[in-house]
N, C-alpha and C positions, 0 to 999 in steps of 0.2 A: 504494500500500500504506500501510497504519497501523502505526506500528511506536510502540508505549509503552513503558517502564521510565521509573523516577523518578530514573537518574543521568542528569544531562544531559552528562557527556564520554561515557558509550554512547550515547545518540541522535548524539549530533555524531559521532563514528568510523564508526556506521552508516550515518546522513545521506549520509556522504563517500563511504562504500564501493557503496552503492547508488545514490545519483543519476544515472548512468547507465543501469541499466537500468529504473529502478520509479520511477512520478512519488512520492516520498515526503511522507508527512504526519509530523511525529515532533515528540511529546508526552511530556512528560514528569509528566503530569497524568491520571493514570487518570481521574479524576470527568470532566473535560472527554473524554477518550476514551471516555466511556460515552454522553454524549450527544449523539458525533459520531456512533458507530453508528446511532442514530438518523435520522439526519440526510442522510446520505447513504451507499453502497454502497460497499465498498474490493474489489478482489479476494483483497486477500493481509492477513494480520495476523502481526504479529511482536510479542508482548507476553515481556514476563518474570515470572516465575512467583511473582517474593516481592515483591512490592508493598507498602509498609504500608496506604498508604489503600485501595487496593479491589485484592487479589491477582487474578494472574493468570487463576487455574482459574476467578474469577466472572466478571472480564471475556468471557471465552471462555464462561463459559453464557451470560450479556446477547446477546453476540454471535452465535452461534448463535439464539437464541430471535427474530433477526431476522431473518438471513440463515441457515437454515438450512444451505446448501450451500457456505457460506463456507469459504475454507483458511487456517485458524489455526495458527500455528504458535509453544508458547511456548520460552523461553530460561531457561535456570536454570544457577546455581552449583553446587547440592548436590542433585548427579542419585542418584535411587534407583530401584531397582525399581518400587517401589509407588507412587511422583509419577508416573512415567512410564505404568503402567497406568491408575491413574485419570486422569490426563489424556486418553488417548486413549481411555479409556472413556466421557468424555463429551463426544468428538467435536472432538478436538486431531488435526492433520491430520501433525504431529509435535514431535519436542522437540529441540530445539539447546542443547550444553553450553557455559557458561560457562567458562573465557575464548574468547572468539566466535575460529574463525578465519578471518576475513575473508578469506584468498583462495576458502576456497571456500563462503561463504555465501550469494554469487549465488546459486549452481548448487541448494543445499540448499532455495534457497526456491524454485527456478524448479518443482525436480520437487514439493516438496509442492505447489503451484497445480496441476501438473498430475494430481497424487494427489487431489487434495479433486473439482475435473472430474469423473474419474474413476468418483468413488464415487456421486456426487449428495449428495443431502440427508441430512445426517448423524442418521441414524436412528438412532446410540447415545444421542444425547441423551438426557435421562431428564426428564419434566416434570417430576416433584417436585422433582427438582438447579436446574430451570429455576426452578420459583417459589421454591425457599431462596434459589439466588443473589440473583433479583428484586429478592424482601422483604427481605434486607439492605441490598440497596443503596437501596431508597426510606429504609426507618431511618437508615440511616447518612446520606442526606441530609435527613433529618427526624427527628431521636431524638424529638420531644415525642411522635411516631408507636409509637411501638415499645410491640410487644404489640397494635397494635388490631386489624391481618389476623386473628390466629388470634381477638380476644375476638368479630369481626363472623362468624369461622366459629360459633361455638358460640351465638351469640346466634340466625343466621339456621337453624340447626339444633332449637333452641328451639322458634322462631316455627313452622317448617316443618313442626316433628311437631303441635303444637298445631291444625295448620289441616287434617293430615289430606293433607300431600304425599306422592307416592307415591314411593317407593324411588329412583327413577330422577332424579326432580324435587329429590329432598335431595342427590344424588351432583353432578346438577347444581349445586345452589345451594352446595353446600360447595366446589365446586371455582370458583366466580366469585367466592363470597366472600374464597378465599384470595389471589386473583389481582387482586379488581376497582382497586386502586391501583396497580399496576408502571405506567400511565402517567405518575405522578408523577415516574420518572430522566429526563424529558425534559423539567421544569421546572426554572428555573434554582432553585439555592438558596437564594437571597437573597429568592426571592418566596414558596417554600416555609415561613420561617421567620421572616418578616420579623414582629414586634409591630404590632401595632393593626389598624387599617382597610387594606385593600388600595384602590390606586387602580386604575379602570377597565383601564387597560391591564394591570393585575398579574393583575385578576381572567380578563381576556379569557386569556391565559397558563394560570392552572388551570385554566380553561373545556378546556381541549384536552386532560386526560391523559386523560379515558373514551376517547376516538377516537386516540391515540397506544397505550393499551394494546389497543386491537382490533387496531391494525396489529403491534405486538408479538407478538403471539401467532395473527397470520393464517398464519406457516408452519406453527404446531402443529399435527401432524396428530389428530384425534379431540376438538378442543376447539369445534366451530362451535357449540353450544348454549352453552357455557359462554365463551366472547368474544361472543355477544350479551346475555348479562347484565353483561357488565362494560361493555361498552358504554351499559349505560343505567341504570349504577348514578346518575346523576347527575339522573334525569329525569322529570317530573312527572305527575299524575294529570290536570291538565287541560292539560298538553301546553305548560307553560312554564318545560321543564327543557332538559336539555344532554346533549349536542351536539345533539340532533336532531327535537327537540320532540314525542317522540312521547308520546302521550294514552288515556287510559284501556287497553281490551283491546291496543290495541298492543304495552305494554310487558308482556315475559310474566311468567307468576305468577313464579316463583321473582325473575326480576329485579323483583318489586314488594317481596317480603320482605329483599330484597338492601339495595334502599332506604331502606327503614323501618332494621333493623338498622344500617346504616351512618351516618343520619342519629342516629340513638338513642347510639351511641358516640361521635360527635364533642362532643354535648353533654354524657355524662356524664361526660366526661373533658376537663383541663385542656388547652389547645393554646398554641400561642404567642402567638396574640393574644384570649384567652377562657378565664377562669375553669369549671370546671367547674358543671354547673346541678342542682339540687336535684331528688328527684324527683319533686315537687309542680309544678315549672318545667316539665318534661320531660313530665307530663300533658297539662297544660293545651297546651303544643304542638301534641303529636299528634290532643289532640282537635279543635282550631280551624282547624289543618289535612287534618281528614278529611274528600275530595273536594274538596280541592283540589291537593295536594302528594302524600297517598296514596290510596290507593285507599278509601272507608267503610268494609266491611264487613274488610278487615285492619286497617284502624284500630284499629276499636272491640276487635278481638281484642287488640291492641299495647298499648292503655292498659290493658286488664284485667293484662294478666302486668304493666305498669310498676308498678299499683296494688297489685299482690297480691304480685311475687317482685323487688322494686327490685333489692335490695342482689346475689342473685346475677347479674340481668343485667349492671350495670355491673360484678362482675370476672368475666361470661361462666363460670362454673366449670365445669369437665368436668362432673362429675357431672347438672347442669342440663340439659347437653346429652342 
C-alpha cells in the first residue's frame, strides 16, 4: 500500500501500525507520490486530504485516472458532510477521521480493498475532475506552463473551424488539446524547468510524456480517439517525430492541428529556457517547415491566421474561438 500525508510522525505511527499486515510505501512527499503512481501498481492508498503541495482529493483523481479500480482511501482532521461526498463522489473508496485510531485501522482498510474489489472500476470519476486535477499538477510542476492547455484548446478550435472540421472532429480535438500534456507529472522537475539547453538524456526523458499520457488515460473509458491525438501530439509530417514516428496520413487530422497549435504556443510564449518569438519568427517557421514537420496544405492555412490574427492567437481569446 501507498500511504502519503506531509507529517512525517503520521507516516512513522502508521508505518509501525501497518507493517505487519501491508508491504508499506510511506511518503511524505505528494509530488514524489504522484509519480510513483505512475510507476508502479499499489492495491491500497491511504493519503490525507489537506496537503499543501498537491491535496489529497487530486492525488486521488491522478490516481484513479490510472488505476481506475484502485481503493483509495483519504484521512482528514476536519471531517464535513460535503468533503466527504465529494470525495466519494469522485471515487474515494472511503474517508478515515483524524486523530487515526490505530487499533482498528487495519481492519478499516482491509474492508475498503475489499469495497473498491467489489465495485470495479470507479465509474464516479468524472473526466473533467480528471483533466483539472491533471492540469494542475503539470502547472504546478511547470508554472512557466500555466494557461497554455486551455490557450492550445482555443487556438486548435480556431484552426479546426477554419479548415472546415466536422462537429465530432472539434469535440475530439478540444478534448486532446486539453489533455495532450498530463504526460509531463511523470517527468522529473528538474528537467521540466531546468534553463538552457537540455542534454540528451534530459531530452530522451520529455521524449516519453506523449506515451506516458496515453497510458494515463488508457483506463478512461470513451476517450480512444482522443488519447491517440495526444499520443502524437509530438510527431512529425515526415515521420521524425515522437514517440512513434508516424508520417504523413498516419497521424490523424485533428492530431495534425493539435501539433501545429501546440508547437505555435510554445514559441509565442516565454519558457524557461526560451524567450518568447516575434511573429514574423513564428512565420517564417511554419513556412520552412511545411512538409516536413507539418502537414503543407494546414500549413499554409496556419501562416495565413499567424499573418492576419497574431496578436489574438498568442492570448488564444475566447471570442477567437
Amino acid at each position: 500500500m501507498l500511504v502519503v500525508d506531509d507529517d512525517p510522525a503520521i507516516l512513522e505511527l502508521i508505518r509501525a501500525q501497518l507493517s505487519a499486515d501491508f508491504d508499506v510505501v510511506a511518503l511524505d512527499d505528494p509530488t514524489r507520490a504522484r509519480e510513483l503512481t505512475l510507476e508502479r501498481r499499489f492495491d491500497l492508498h491511504l493519503y490525507d486530504l489537506t496537503m499543501e503541495r498537491l491535496p489529497g482529493l487530486e492525488l486521488l483523481l491522478l490516481t484513479l485516472a490510472t488505476s481506475a479500480d484502485a481503493a483509495v482511501v483519504l484521512m482528514t482532521g476536519e471531517p464535513s458532510v460535503e468533503r466527504a461526498v465529494e470525495a466519494l463522489r469522485n471515487g474515494a473508496t472511503d474517508m478515515i477521521l483524524k486523530p487515526l485510531r490505530f487499533g482498528d485501522l487495519s481492519a478499516s482498510l482491509w474492508r475498503a480493498l475489499q469495497k473498491a474489489r467489489a465495485r470495479g472500476p470507479a465509474a464516479g470519476v468524472r473526466i473533467a475532475a480528471v483533466h483539472d486535477a491533471l492540469t494542475r499538477a503539470v502547472e504546478a510542476k511547470d508554472p512557466t506552463t500555466h494557461g497554455h492547455g486551455d490557450r492550445v484548446r482555443r487556438l486548435c478550435q480556431l484552426v479546426g473551424r477554419s479548415i472546415g472540421l466536422s462537429p465530432r472532429a472539434l469535440e475530439i480535438l478540444d478534448g486532446a488539446a486539453a489533455l495532450h500534456d498530463i504526460g509531463k507529472i511523470g517527468v522529473p522537475d528538474a528537467v521540466l524547468t531546468k534553463p538552457g539547453k537540455l542534454t540528451p538524456d534530459e531530452f530522451e526523458l520529455i521524449k516519453k510524456h506523449p506515451a506516458v499520457g496515453e497510458r494515463i488515460l488508457e483506463p478512461v473509458p470513451g476517450l480512444d480517439e482522443v488519447r491517440r491525438c495526444v499520443v502524437e501530439h509530438h510527431e512529425r509530417w515526415d515521420g521524425q517525430g515522437y514517440p512513434n514516428g508516424r508520417r504523413g496520413a498516419e497521424i490523424s487530422l485533428p492530431g495534425r492541428v493539435l501539433i501545429m497549435a501546440e508547437v505555435f504556443d510554445a514559441l509565442a510564449h516565454a519558457r524557461s529556457y526560451k524567450a518568447a518569438w516575434s511573429q514574423a519568427e513564428i512565420s517564417k517557421f511554419f513556412r520552412e517547415r511545411a512538409g516536413s514537420h507539418f502537414e503543407p496544405e494546414l500549413a499554409a492555412t496556419f501562416v495565413d491566421l499567424v499573418d492576419h490574427d497574431f496578436e489574438s492567437m498568442v492570448q488564444a481569446a475566447p471570442s477567437a474561438a
